[in-house]
C-alpha positions as CSV (number, residue, x, y, z in Angstrom):
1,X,7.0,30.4,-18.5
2,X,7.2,32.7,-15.8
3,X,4.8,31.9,-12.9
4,X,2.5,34.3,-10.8
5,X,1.9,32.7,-7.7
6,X,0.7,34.4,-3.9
7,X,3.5,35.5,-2.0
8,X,2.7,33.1,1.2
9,X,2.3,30.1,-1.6
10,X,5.7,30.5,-3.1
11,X,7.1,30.4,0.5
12,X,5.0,27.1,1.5
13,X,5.7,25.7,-1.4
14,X,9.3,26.9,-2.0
15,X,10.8,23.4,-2.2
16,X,8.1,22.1,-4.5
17,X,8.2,24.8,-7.1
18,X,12.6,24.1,-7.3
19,X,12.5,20.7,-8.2
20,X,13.4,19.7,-11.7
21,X,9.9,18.3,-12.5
22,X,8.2,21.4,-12.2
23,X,10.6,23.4,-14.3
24,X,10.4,20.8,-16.7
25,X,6.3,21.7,-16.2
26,X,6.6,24.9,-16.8
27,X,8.9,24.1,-19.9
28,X,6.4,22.3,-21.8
29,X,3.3,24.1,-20.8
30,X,5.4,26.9,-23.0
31,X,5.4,24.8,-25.8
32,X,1.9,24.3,-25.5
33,X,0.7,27.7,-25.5
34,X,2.6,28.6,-28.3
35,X,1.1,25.0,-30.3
36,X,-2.1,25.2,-28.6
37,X,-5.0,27.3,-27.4
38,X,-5.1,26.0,-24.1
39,X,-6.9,27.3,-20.8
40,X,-7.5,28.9,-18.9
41,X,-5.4,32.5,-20.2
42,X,-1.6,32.0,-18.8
43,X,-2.2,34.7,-16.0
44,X,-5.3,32.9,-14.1
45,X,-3.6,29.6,-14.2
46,X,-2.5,30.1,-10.6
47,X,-6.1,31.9,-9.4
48,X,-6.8,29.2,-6.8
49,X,-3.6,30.2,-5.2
50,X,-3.9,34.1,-5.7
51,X,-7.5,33.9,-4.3
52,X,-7.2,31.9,-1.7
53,X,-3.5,32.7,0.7
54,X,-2.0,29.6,2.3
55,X,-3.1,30.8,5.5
56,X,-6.8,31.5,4.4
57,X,-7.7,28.3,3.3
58,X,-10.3,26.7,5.0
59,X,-12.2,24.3,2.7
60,X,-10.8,22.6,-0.3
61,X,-12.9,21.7,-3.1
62,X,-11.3,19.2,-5.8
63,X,-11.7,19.2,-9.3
64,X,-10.5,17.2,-12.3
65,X,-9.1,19.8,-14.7
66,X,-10.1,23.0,-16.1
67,X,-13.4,23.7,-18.2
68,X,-12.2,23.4,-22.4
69,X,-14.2,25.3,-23.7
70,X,-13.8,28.9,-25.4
71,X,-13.7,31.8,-22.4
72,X,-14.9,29.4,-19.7
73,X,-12.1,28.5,-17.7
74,X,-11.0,31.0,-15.0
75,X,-8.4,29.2,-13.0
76,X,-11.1,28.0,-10.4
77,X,-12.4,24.4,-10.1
78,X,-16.0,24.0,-11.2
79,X,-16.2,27.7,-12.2
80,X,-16.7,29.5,-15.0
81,X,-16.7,33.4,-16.3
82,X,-19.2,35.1,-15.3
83,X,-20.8,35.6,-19.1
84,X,-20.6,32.1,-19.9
85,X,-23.8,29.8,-19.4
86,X,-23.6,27.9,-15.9
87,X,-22.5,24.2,-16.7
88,X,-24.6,21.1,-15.5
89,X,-22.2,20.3,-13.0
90,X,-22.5,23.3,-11.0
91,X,-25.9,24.1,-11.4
92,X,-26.2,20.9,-9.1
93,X,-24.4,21.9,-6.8
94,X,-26.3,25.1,-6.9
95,X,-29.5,23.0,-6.7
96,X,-27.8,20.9,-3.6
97,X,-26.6,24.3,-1.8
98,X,-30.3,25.6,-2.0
99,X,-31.9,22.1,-0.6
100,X,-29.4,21.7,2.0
101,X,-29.4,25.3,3.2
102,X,-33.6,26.0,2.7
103,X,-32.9,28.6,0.4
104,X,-34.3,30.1,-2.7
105,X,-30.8,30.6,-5.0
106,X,-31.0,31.4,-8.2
107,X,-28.0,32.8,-9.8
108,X,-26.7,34.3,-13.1
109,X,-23.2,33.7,-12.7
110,X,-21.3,30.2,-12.9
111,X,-17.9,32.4,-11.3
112,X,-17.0,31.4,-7.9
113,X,-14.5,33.7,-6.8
114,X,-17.0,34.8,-4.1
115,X,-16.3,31.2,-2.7
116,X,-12.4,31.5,-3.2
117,X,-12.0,34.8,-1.5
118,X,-14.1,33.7,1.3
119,X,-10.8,30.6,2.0
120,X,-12.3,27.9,-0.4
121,X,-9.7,26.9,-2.4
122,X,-11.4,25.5,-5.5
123,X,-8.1,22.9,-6.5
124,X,-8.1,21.3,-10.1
125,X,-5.3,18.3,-10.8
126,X,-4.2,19.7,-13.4
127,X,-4.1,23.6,-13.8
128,X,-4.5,24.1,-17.5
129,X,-6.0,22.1,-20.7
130,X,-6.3,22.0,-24.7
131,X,-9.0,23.6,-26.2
132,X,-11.8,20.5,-26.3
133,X,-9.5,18.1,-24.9
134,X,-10.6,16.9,-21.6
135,X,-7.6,15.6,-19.7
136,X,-5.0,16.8,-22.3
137,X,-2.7,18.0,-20.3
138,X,-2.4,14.5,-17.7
139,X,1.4,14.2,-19.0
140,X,2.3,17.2,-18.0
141,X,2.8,15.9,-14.0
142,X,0.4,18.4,-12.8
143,X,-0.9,15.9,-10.3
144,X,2.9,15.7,-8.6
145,X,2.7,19.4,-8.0
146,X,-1.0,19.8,-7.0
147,X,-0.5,16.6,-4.5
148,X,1.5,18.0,-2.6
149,X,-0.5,21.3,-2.4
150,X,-3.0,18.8,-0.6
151,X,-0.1,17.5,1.3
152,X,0.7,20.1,2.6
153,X,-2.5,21.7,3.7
154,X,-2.5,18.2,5.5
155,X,0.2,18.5,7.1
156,X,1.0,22.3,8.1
157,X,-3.1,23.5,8.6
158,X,-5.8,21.8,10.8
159,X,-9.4,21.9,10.5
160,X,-10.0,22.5,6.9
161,X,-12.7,20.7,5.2
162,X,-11.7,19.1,2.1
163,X,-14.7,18.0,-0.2
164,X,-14.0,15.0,-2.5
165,X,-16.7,14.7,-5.5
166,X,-16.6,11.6,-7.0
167,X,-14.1,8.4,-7.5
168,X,-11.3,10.7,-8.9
169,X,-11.2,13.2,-6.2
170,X,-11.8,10.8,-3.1
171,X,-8.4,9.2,-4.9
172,X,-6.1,12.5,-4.9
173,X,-7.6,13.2,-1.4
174,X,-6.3,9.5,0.4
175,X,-3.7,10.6,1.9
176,X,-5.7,13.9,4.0
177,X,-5.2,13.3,7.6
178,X,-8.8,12.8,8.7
179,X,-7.9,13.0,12.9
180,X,-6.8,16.9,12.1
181,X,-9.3,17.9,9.1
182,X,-12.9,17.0,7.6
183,X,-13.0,14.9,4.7
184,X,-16.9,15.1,3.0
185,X,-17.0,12.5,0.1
186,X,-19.8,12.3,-2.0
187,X,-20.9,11.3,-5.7
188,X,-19.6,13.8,-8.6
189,X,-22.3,16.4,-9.4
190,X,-22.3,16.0,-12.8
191,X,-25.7,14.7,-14.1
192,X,-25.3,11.0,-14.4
193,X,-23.8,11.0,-11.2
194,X,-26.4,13.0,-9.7
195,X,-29.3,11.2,-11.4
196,X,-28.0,8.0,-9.9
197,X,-28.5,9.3,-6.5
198,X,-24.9,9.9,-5.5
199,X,-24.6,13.7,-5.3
200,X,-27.9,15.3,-3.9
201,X,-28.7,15.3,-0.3
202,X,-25.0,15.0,0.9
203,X,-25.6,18.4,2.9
204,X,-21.4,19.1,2.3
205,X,-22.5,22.4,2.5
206,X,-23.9,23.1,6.2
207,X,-21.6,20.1,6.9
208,X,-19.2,22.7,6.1
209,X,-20.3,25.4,8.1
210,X,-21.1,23.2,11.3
211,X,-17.3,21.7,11.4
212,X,-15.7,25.7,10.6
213,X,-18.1,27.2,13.5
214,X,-16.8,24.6,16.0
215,X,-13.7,25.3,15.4
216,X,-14.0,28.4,15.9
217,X,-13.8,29.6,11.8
218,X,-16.2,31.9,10.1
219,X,-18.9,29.9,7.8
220,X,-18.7,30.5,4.2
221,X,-21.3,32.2,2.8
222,X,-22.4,30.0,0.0
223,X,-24.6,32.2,-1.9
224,X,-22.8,34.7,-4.7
């Protein structure tokens, strides 16, 4: 499978994208697109990266893998296409952006790109799924290659603010160096978590904002 990938990632990442596992990644994620419909469609696998340049990133938003459902998956964590209903999930986090910032946000459209363009890299773990198969595509070492994605946002960037929603992503973000960057950990904003009291109110959102302003970064403009 041939691999579309921003010009200042393949550079950052050079090293990572020669190493035998992801060849072997790319390799079986073939086979699975010929066996499979899997998402999201082979060229927005890589949208995160061809949003969002290396050098643009300023918050990082983790996810688990991609939506499974027919047309829902664009490449972009915790988004969908435009036409497709807005998923629980996000429509907390809608609910949380409009009670942390004061606003009155209603939208139409579950499709952050607005976010990603803006330097919010919306990460998932893995980049790609089986149609209704939740985590389906685990084995495929996705988590080596997105790892050290984080890593190396860590390591070569400062001041980024990484958002960790939920036990799984507060896990893939351990290793963030928290003297150079803002880690915001919360409860996931999917409905059980959020009706238990662990996702609203955690203000990530003008948390955000504050940190980039003060060091000396534009604020995201939350609102698509």
């Amino acid at each position: 499978m041939q691999i579309s990938l921003n010009p200042d990632w393949q550079t950052i990442l050079s090293e990572e994208l020669q190493k035998p596992y992801f060849n072997d990644l790319l390799q079986e994620l073939e086979k699975e697109y010929q066996e499979f419909v899997c998402f999201p469609p082979k060229d927005l696998i890589f949208s995160a990266f061809n949003y969002c340049g290396f050098e643009e990133v300023k918050v990082v938003i983790i996810g688990q893998d991609p939506y499974h459902g027919d047309g829902e998956a664009n490449g972009l964590c915790f988004s969908v296409n435009g036409e497709v209903k807005i998923p629980p999930s996000l429509r907390n986090i809608y609910r949380e952006i409009n009670d942390d910032l004061d606003s009155i946000f209603m939208p139409t459209s579950g499709n952050l790109e607005h976010w990603a363009k803006q330097g919010v890299l919306l990460l998932n773990a893995a980049l790609t799924v089986r149609k209704d198969k939740p985590n389906s595509h685990k084995h495929l070492k996705w988590n080596l290659f997105t790892d050290a994605v984080i890593q190396k946002i860590s390591d070569e960037k400062e001041h980024v603010v990484f958002l960790l929603w939920g036990a799984f992503a507060q896990k893939k973000g351990s290793k963030i160096d928290r003297n150079k960057h803002l880690v915001l950990e919360s409860g996931h904003p999917s409905p059980m978590s959020a009706n238990q009291g662990k996702w609203f109110g955690n203000k990530h959102f003008s948390k955000a904002n504050t940190y980039l302003k003060t060091n000396d970064k534009s604020e995201i403009d939350w609102f698509l």
